[in-house]
N, C-alpha and C positions, 0 to 999 in steps of 0.2 A: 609518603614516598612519591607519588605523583606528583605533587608540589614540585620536589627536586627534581625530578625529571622532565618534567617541562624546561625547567632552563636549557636543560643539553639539547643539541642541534635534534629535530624532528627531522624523520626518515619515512614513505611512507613506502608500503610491499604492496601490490596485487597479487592475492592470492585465493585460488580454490580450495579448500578444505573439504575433506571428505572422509566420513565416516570409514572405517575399515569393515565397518559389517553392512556397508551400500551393497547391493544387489543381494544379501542373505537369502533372502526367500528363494533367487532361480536359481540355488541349487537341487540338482535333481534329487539327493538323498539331503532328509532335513536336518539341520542345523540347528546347537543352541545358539538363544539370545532373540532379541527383539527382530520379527519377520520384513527385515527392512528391503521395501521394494527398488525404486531406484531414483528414490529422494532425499538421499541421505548424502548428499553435499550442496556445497552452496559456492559463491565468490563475493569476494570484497577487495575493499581498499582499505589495508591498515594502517594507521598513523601511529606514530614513537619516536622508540630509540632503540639506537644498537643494543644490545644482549653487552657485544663486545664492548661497546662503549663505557658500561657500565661494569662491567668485571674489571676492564685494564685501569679505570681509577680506583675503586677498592684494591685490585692488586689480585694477582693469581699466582700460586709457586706453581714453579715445574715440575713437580711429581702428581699433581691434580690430574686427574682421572677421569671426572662425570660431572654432570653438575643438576642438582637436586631441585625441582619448582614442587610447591604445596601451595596449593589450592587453600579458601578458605571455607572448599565444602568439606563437612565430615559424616560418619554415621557408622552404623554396624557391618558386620560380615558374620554370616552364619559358620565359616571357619575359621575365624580371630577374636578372640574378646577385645572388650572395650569398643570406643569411639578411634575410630581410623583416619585421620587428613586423604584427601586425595593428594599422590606425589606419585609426579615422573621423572625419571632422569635423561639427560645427552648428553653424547660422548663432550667432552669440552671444544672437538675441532668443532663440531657442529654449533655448541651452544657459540662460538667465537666467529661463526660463517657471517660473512658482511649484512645476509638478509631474515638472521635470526632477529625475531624484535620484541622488544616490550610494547606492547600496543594499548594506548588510553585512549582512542580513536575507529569508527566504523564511517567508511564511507564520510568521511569529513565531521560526523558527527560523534559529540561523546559516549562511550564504547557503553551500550546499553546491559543493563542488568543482564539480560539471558544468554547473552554475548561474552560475559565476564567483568562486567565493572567490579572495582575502576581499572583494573590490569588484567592483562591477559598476555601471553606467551604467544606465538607467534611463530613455527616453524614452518614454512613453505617449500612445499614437496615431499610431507612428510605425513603420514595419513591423522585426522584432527586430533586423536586422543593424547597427540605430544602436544599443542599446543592448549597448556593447561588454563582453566579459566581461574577467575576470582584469587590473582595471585598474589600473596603477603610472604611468603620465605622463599629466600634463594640461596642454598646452602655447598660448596663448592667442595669433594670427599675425593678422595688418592683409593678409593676401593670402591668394587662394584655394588650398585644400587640393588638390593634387592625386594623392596617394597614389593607389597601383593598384588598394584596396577602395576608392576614393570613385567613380574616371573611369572604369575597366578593369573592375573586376565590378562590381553591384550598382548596373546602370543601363541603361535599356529601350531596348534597339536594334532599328531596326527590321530595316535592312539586317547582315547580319555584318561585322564592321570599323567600321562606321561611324561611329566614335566621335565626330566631329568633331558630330553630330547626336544623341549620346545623353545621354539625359535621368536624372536621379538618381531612386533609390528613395528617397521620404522618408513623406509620411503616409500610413495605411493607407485605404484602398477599403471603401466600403459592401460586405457580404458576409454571407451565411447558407449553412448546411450543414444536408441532412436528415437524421437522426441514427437517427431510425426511421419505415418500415423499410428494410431494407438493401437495395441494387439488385439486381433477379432476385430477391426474396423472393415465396414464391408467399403468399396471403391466403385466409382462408376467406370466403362472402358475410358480409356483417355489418358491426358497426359498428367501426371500427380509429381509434388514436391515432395522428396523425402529428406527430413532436416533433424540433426539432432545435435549432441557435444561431444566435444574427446576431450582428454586431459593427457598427461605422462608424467605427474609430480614434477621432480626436475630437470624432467627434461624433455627438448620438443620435440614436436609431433613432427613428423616427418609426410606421414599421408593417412587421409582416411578412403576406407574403400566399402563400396554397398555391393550385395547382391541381393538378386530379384529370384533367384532359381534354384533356392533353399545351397549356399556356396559353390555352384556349377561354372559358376563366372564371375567375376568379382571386376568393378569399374569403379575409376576412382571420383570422390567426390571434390566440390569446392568448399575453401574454406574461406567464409562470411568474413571474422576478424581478424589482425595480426596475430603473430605469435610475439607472445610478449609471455616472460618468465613465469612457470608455475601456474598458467592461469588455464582457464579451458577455452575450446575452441569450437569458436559453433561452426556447423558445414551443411550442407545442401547436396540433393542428387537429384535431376529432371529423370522419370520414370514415366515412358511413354509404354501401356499395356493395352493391344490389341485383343484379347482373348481370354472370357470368363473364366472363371476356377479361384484355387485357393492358390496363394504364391506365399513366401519363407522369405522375410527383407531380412538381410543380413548386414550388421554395420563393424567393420575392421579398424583400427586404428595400429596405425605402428610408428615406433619413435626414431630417433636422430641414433638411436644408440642398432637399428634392426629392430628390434623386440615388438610382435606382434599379438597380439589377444590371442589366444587358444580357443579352440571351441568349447571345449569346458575344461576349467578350472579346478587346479587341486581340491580337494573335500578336505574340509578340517573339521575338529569338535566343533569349534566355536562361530563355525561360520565366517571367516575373515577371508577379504584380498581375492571377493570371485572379478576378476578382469574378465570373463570370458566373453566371446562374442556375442553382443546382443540379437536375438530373434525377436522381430514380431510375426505370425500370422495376420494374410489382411485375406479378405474372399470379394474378390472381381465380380460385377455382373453386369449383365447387358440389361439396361433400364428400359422398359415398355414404352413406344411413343408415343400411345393411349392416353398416357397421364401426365402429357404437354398437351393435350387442349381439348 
């Protein structure tokens, strides 16, 4: 399949990928699933092909529906018999969006095994679990997908079981992470950089904002890189502190659309989609001048 896909026009995306269960642990009541702190995304540059490019010469009807990716990982489920593929589905407007991609490519090089070789899906803006790795079937169905990764994981329950009410993971949440400095860092008085990332899936950032006085005031930060589609954004805040003690750095991000981080985030079973505004604690002290010389 990548043989033939290399002939068609190469396309590449910048994009952030991010776990839907990134920040799991700082919720305040716990969550199932892997206790993921706040390193569960990443960014790249993918190389390909359209999604689209490739469905509109095979050929799509128009009562087509969804359109089905299987992985070439498989294994059990303690609620299914047999061996199970992993398969997601999107809607078709989506799987057909100009920056949906087939990607054989990481950062200019060939898309590494852990990555998904030799294919991998490629949805930007959309939290990583759609963008399926290790992919070998694309199956295109006029009815909804109901595999056990679309209904059964990777979907926000409020109640446990309660699937008859549970909602799909699909585009990603406005989000910032403080990057520096790190929680319980102690500080000297003076002037400090406070620096981290936002994202907004698909759509941009509009502004990020810090506070120093546990939300009391809130001042906006600079942003280090362009906004460029789907990607994150690193930023900066000059923090000049006169006065020992503990202080609450607060980092806000809001998008193009309004939509701002919460201070905390829905609770789900499964632990999914915390945006909420990042805390660090730092603790100020006035250093002795005993121990300059």
């Amino acid at each position: 399949m990548c043989k033939t896909l290399k002939k068609m026009k190469k396309t590449t995306v910048q994009a952030t990928l991010e776990c839907a269960g990134n920040k799991r642990s700082l919720f305040k009541k716990k969550a199932q699933g892997n206790q993921f702190g706040l390193g569960a995304i990443s960014h790249a540059v993918w190389g390909g092909v359209r999604l689209r490019d490739l469905l509109n010469e095979a050929g799509i009807a128009e009562e087509a529906k969804e359109v089905i990716f299987q992985g070439m990982d498989a294994g059990s489920r303690n609620d299914m018999p047999g061996q199970l593929h992993f398969e997601r589905s999107l809607p078709v407007a989506q799987a057909l969006a100009p920056d949906t991609l087939l990607a054989y490519e990481m950062n200019g090089s060939p898309l590494p095994d852990k990555h998904g070789f030799p294919l991998r899906l490629i949805v930007p803006g959309w939290y990583g679990i759609a963008s399926v790795k290790w992919l070998h079937k694309i199956t295109v169905t006029d009815e909804p997908f109901t595999g056990p990764f679309q209904v059964v994981d990777y979907v926000v329950l409020k109640k446990p079981n309660n699937f008859a009410h549970a909602t799909p993971v699909t585009t990603v949440f406005v989000n910032s992470t403080i990057a520096n400095p790190t929680d319980q860092q102690e500080l000297a008085l003076g002037t400090h950089r406070i620096a981290g990332y936002a994202w907004s899936g698909p759509h941009a950032l509009k502004k990020v904002e810090v506070s120093t006085d546990g939300e009391k005031h809130w001042h906006e930060a600079s942003f280090l890189d362009p906004d460029i589609p789907y990607s994150w954004r690193r930023w900066t805040y000059e923090w000049t502190v006169q006065k020992p003690g503990q202080y609450a750095i607060m980092s806000k991000a809001t998008n193009e659309l309004g939509e701002s981080q919460p201070m905390e985030a829905p609770w789900n079973v499964k632990g999914y989609l915390n945006h909420s505004i990042h805390c660090v604690q730092v603790h100020v002290v006035e250093l002795d001048p005993k121990f300059f010389h």
